[in-house]
N, C-alpha and C positions, 0 to 999 in steps of 0.2 A: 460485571463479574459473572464468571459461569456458573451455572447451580453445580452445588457442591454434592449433590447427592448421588446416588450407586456409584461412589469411587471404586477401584481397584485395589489392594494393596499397597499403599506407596511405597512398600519393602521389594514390591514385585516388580516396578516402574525403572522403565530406561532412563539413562540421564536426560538432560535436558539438549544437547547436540544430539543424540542418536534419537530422542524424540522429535524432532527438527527434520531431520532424515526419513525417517519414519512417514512425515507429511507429505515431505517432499514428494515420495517416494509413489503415494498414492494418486492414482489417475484420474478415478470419477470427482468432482466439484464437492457432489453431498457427502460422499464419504471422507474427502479431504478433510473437508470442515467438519465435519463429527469427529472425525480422529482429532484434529486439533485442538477441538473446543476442550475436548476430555483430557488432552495433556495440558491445559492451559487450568483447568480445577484441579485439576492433582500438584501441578506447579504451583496456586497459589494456597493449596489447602495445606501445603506440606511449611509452604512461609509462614502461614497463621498459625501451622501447630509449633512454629519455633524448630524442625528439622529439615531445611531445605536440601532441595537433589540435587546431585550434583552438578556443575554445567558439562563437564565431561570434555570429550572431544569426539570428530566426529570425520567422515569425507562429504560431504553432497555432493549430490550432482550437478554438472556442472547448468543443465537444463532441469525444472521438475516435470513429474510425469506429467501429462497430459490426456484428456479423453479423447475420443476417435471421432469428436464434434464438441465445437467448432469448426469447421475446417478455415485455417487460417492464412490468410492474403497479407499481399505488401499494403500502406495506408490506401495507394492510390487506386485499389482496384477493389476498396470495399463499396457498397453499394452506398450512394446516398438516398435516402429520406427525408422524405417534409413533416417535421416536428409535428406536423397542425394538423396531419391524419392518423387515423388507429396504430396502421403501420411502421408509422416515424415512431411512433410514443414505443411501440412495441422494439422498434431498432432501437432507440435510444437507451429503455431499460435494459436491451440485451448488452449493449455496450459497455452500460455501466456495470454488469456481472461479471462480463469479461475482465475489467478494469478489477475488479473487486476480487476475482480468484489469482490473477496474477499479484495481488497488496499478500493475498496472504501467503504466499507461496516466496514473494520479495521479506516478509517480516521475518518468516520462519529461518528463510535463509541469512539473513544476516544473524541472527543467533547463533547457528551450527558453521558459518564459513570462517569467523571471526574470532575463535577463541585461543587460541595463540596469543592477543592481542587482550593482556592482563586488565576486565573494564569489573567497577564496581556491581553488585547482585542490581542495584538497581537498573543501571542496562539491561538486564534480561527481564527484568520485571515489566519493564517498560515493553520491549518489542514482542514478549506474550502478552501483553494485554491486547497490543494493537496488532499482531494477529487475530487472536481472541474476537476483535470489532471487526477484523475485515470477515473474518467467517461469517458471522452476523447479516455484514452487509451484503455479501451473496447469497445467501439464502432469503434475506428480504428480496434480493431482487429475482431470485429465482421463482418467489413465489409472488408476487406482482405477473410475473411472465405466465406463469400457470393458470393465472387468473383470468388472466387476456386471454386463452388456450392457445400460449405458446408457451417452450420451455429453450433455458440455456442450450446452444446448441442448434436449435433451429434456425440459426443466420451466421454466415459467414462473420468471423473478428478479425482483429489489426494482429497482425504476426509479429509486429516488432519489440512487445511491449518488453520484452525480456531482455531487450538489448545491454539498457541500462546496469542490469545485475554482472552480464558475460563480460562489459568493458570494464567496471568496477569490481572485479572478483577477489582481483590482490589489491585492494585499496578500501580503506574501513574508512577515514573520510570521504573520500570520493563516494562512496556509496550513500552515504550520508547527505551528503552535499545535492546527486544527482534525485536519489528515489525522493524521502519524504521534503529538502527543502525548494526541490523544483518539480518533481511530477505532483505528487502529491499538493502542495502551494498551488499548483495551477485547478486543483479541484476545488480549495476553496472560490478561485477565480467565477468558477463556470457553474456552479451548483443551483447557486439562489437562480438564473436562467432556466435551467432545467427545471426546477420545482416551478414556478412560472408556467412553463408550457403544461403541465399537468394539474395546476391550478384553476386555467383557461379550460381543462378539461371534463372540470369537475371529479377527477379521480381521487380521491378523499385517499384511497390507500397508498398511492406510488407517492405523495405527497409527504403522508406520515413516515414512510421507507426512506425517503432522499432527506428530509430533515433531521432523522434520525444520524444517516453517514455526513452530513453538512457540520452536525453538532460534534461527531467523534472527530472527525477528518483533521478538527483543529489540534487536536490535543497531540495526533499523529503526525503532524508539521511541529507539534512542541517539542516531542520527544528527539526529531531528527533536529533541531537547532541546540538544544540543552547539552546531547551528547559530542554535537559539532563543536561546542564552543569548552565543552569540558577538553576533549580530546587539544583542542588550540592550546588553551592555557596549560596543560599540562604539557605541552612540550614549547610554549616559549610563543608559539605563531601569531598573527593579526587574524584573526577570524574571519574579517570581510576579504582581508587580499588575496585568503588561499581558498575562500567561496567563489571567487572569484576566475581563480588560476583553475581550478576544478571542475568547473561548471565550463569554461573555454575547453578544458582538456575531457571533458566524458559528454556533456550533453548536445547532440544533436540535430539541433533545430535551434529557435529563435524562442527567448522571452517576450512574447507578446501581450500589452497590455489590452482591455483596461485589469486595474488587479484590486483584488480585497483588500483595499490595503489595511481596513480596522482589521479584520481575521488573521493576517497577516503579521501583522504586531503584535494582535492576541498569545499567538502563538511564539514569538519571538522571531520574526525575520523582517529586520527594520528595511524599509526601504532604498538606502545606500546600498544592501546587499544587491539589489537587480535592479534598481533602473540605471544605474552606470552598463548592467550587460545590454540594457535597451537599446540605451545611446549606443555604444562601440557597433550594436548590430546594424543600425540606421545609418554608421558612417562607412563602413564597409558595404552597406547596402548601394550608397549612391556615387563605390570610386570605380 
């Protein structure tokens, strides 16, 4: 939860879509997440004083701003690095920043894209929190990088990560479906890996940092199955057949195991949901 203290006026505070926009809207990473953090205590201080703001309505953009670094490449022309050098360690945290400014820019956005679409206060409660964590988790990794005397920005990212959001823009399951039960799900995949390689390196900080986003990450795959499976049932659907239909029709690329699967179910995304997309991807693979 954010510190609740030097709020603003909550009489004086944008709703919650045009704070959303608001985020969006801003370019620099630290000042993103500052602004955000601060609409995310006013949002939950305004719940606890029993006068919530409104959610409002809003337009986003259809991209969020962006800083003038990164500069940002297709996957295949980012540089690789070897994990087991300064270097690698240094790529890798900057990747996981990147990864981590575009979570919060994806949370913020399904808040403000989506409200047409009548969902309980809990919904928005849920995806400011986990904005909320992903500000967090950039700034842990920005300042890991600082530490190394690199900062976000100083290496080329993957340019696509936004994909996701532009193909799912008129589709609130699908968005659902694509960000936290499969980008997001593949971090719990990869994570305890990554804290490994900075384990091996005795870095006591980027260790505390990646355990830190390993522990939230899960709750952020919770939120995207609770809402997926609210949304099913309230209109009648099979949950798994149209994770299913979803995830063929928005995600671009392949579920590739091995997978968390305890984290995984922690979170509620049982197994029949993706290893059937495994298999269909293996048999298509080999016609």
């Amino acid at each position: 939860m954010p510190d609740l203290g030097d709020l603003p006026d909550l009489a004086e505070m944008p709703d919650l879509a045009n704070m959303a926009v608001n985020v969006l809207t801003t370019a620099d990473g630290r000042a993103k997440t500052a602004l955000g953090r601060r609409y995310a205590a006013a949002w939950f201080a305004a719940r606890e004083a029993g006068v919530p703001l409104a959610v409002g309505h809003a337009a986003p953009p259809l991209r969020p701003a962006r800083p003038q670094k990164p500069d940002l490449l297709a996957p295949r022309d980012v540089p690789r690095r070897r994990p087991g050098t300064e270097a690698g360690r240094i790529a890798l945290l900057h990747a996981v920043a990147h990864i981590e400014l575009n979570a919060v820019d994806l949370h913020w956005d399904i808040i403000a894209r989506f409200t047409n679409t009548p969902m309980p206060l809990g919904f928005y409660d849920d995806w400011v929190k986990a904005a909320d964590e992903e500000a967090k988790h950039f700034n842990l990794m920005c300042d890991c990088l600082e530490t190394m005397g690199s900062h976000y920005g100083a290496l080329p990212a993957h340019a696509g990560m936004w994909r996701a959001a532009e193909d799912t823009v008129d589709d609130l399951l699908g968005r659902l479906a694509v960000v936290p039960m499969v980008l997001e799900a593949r971090g719990l995949d990869v994570t305890p890996s990554m804290i490994g390689v900075f384990r091996k390196a005795g870095d006591t900080r980027a260790i505390a940092a990646l355990e830190v986003i390993y522990g939230e990450e899960v709750g952020h795959v919770a939120y995207g199955a609770k809402w997926f499976n609210w949304l099913c049932g309230r209109d009648g659907l099979d949950p798994k057949e149209v994770f299913h239909d979803l995830v063929r029709r928005y995600f671009h690329g392949a579920l590739k195991p091995p997978f968390n699967e305890e984290k995984r179910a922690e979170a509620g995304l049982p197994p029949d949901f993706y290893w059937p997309l495994v298999a269909e991807a293996g048999v298509k693979g080999q016609e």
